[in-house]
C-alpha positions as CSV (number, residue, x, y, z in Angstrom):
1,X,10.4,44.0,56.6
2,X,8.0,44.4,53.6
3,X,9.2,47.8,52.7
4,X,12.7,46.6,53.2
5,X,12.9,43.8,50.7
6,X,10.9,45.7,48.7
7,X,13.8,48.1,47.9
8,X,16.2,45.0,47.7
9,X,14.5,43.8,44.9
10,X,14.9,46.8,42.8
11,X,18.8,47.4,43.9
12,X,18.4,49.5,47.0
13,X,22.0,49.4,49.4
14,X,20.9,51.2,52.3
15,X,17.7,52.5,54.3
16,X,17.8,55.8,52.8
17,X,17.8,54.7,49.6
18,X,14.6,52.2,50.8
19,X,12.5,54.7,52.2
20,X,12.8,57.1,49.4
21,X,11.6,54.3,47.0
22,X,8.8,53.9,49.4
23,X,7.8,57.7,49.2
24,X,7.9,57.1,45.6
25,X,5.7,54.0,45.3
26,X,3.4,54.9,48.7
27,X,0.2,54.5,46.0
28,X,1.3,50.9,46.0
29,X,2.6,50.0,49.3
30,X,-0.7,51.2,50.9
31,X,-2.8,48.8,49.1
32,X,-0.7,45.8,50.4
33,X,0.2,47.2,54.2
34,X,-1.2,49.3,56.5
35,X,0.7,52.5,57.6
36,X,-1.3,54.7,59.6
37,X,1.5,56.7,60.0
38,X,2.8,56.7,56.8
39,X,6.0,55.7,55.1
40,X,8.3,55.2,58.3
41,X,11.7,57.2,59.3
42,X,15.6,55.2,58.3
43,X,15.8,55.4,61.9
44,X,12.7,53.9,63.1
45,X,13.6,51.5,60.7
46,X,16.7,50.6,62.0
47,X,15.5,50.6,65.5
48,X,13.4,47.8,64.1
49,X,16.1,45.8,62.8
50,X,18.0,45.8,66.2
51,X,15.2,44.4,68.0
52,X,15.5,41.4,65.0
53,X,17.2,38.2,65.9
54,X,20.1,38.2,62.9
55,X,20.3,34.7,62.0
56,X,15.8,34.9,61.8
57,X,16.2,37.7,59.6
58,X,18.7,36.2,56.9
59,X,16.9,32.9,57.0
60,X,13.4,34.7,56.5
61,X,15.3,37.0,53.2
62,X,16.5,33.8,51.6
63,X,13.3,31.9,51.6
64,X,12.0,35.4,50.4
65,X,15.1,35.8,47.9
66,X,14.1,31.8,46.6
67,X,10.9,32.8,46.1
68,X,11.6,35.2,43.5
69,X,14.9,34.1,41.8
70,X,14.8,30.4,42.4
71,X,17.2,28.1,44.0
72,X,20.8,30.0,44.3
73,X,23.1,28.4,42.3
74,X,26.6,30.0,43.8
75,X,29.6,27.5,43.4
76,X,31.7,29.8,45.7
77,X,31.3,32.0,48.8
78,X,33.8,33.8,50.7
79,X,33.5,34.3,55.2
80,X,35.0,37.3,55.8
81,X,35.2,39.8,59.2
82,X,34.3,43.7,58.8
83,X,34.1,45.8,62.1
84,X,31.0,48.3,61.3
85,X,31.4,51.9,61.8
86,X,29.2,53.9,64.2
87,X,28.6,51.1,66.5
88,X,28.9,52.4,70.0
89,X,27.6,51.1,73.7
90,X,29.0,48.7,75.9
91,X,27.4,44.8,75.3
92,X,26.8,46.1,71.6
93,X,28.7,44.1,68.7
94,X,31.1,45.5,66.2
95,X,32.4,43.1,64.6
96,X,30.5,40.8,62.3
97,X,31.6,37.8,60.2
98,X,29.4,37.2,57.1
99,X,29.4,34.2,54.5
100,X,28.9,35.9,51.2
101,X,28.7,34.2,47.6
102,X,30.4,35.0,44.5
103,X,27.6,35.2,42.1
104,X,24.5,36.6,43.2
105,X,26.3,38.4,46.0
106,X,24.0,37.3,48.9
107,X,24.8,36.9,52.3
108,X,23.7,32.7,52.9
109,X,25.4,33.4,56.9
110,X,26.0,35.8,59.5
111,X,27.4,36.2,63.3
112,X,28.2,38.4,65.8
113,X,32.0,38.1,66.8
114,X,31.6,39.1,70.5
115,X,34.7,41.2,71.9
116,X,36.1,38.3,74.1
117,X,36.7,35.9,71.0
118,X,37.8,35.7,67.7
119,X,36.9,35.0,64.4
120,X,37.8,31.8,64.4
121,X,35.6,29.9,66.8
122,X,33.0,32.4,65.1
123,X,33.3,30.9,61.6
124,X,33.0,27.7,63.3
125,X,29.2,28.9,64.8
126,X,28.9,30.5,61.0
127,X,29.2,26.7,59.5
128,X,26.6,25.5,62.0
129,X,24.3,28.1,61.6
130,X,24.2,28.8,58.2
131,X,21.5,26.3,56.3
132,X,23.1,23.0,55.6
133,X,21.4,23.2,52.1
134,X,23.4,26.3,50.9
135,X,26.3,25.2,52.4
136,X,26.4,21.4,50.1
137,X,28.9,21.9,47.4
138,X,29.9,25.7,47.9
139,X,33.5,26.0,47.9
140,X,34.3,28.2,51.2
141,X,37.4,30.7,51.0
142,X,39.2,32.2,53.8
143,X,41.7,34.1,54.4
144,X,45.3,33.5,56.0
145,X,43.4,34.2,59.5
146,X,41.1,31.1,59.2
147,X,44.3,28.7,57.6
148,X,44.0,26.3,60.5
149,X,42.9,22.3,60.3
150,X,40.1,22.7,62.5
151,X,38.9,25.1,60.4
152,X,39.4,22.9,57.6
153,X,37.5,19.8,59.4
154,X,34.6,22.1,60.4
155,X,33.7,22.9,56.7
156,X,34.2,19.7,55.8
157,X,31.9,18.5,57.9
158,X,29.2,20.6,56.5
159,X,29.5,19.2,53.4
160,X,31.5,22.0,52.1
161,X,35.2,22.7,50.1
162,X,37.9,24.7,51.2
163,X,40.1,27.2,50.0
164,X,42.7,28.6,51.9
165,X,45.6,31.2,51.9
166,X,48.8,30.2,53.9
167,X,51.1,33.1,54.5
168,X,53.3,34.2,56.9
169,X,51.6,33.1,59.8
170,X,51.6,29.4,59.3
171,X,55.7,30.2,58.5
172,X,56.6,26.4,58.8
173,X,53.5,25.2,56.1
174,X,54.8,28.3,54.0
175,X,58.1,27.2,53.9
176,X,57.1,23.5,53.5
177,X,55.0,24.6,50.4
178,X,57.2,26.8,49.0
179,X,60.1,23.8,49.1
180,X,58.0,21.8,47.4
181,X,57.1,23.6,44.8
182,X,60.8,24.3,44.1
183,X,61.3,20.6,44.2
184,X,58.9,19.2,42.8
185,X,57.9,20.3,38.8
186,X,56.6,17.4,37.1
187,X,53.1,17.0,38.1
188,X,51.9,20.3,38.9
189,X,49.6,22.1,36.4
190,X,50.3,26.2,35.5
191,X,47.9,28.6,34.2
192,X,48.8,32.4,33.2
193,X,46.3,35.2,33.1
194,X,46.8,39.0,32.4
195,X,44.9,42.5,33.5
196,X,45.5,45.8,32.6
197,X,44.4,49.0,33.9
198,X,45.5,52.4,35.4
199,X,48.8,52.1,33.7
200,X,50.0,49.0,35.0
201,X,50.0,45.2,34.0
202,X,49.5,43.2,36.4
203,X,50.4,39.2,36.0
204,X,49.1,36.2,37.4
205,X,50.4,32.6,37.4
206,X,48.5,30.1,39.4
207,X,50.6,26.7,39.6
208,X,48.7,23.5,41.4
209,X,49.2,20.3,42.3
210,X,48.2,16.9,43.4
211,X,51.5,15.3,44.2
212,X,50.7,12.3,46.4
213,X,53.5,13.1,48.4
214,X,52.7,16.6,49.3
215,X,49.0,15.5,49.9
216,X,50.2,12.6,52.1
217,X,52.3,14.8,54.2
218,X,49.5,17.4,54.4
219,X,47.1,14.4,55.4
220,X,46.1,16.2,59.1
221,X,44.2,19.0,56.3
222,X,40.9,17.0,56.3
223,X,40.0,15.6,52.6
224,X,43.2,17.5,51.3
225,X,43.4,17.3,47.5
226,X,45.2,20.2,46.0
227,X,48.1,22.4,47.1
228,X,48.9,26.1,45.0
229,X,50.6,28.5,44.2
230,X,49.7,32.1,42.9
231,X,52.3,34.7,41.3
232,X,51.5,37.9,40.9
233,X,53.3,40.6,39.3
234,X,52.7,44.0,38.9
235,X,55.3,44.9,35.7
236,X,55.7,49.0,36.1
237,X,56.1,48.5,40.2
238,X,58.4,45.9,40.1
239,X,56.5,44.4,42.8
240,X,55.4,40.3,43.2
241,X,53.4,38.7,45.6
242,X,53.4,35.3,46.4
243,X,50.5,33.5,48.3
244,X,50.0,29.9,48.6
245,X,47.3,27.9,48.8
246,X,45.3,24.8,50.5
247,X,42.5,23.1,48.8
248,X,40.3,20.5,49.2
């Protein structure tokens, strides 16, 4: 674990890249640990970490990360699901849900999603799991997967925001939102924004909300206080997207 933070601190994305910066700085490491073996193979390495409880692990890297930065100070964090390549063998998970913030880009929160569930009763383990103290304030964002109240109540009840995408799959709140904002004009707020790159200009309007009316109907969303809309456009595909958007 020493010789794994150790190359976190300087930048280090993988085990390969750790135990060459061990080779490099051996001088050092063997005054502080004691390798009578010397620097250790990736893969006895990562046959280390499997044998690591996950949740122990993060807990014990942020105490460690606090130590040396301070107290995070992240407004925003995202909980996402990636299924990780190379993972073979019956029992074994593939699929992992992480909570990850915006600013320093560490991961506060992390679960296995086991084969005979989804990732929705998983983010709901993720809240509980994850520290309450890192979770007071953030602003959580999911996406269109996760749009569902109970969803919305279990952040809430961590002391968190939310920030969620409604598409297609909620059809009914879509087109309840999209009506709205087709209906409703004069107390919503609009801001523009504009990239560029690889030949194409991409613009985005972002129109919100806080409509008693539309909050009132949208009551069952726990705490609701803003309903939104994004626009994008990209102008040489002749191409828009529109997503819509809960917050609290």
């Amino acid at each position: 674990m020493v010789i794994i933070f150790y190359g976190m601190l300087v930048g280090c994305t993988n085990l390969v890249e750790i135990v060459e910066l061990a080779h490099t700085d051996d001088v050092f490491l063997k005054r502080i640990l004691e390798m009578p073996h010397g620097i250790p193979h990736p893969t006895t390495i990562s046959y280390a970490l499997q044998l690591c409880d996950m949740g122990t692990l993060i807990q014990v890297y942020l105490s460690w990360r606090e130590i040396i930065y301070g107290v995070m100070t992240d407004k925003v964090a995202s909980f996402d699901g990636k299924t990780m390549n190379g993972a073979h063998g019956e029992g074994v998970i593939k699929h992992i849900l992480s909570l990850l913030t915006h600013d320093s880009l560490t991961t506060i929160g992390q679960v296995g999603v086991d084969q005979k569930e989804n990732e929705i009763p998983a983010a709901h383990r993720l809240f509980e799991q994850t520290p309450s103290s890192l979770l007071l304030g953030l602003t959580l964002i999911g996406d269109a997967l996760h749009t569902h109240t109970k969803t919305a109540h279990a952040i809430c009840d961590v002391g968190a925001d939310y920030l969620l995408t409604v598409k297609d799959n909620q059809e009914l709140l879509r087109q309840d939102i999209q009506y709205f904002f087709e209906t409703h004009t004069t107390l919503n707020n609009t801001a523009t924004d504009y990239q560029y790159g690889h030949g194409s200009t991409i613009k985005t309007t972002v129109t919100i909300s806080h409509d008693p009316d539309m909050l009132a109907y949208l009551s069952h969303w726990k705490d609701i206080s803003t309903v939104g809309k994004i626009h994008r456009v990209w102008e040489n595909e002749n191409e828009e997207v529109v997503r819509r958007l809960l917050m609290k």
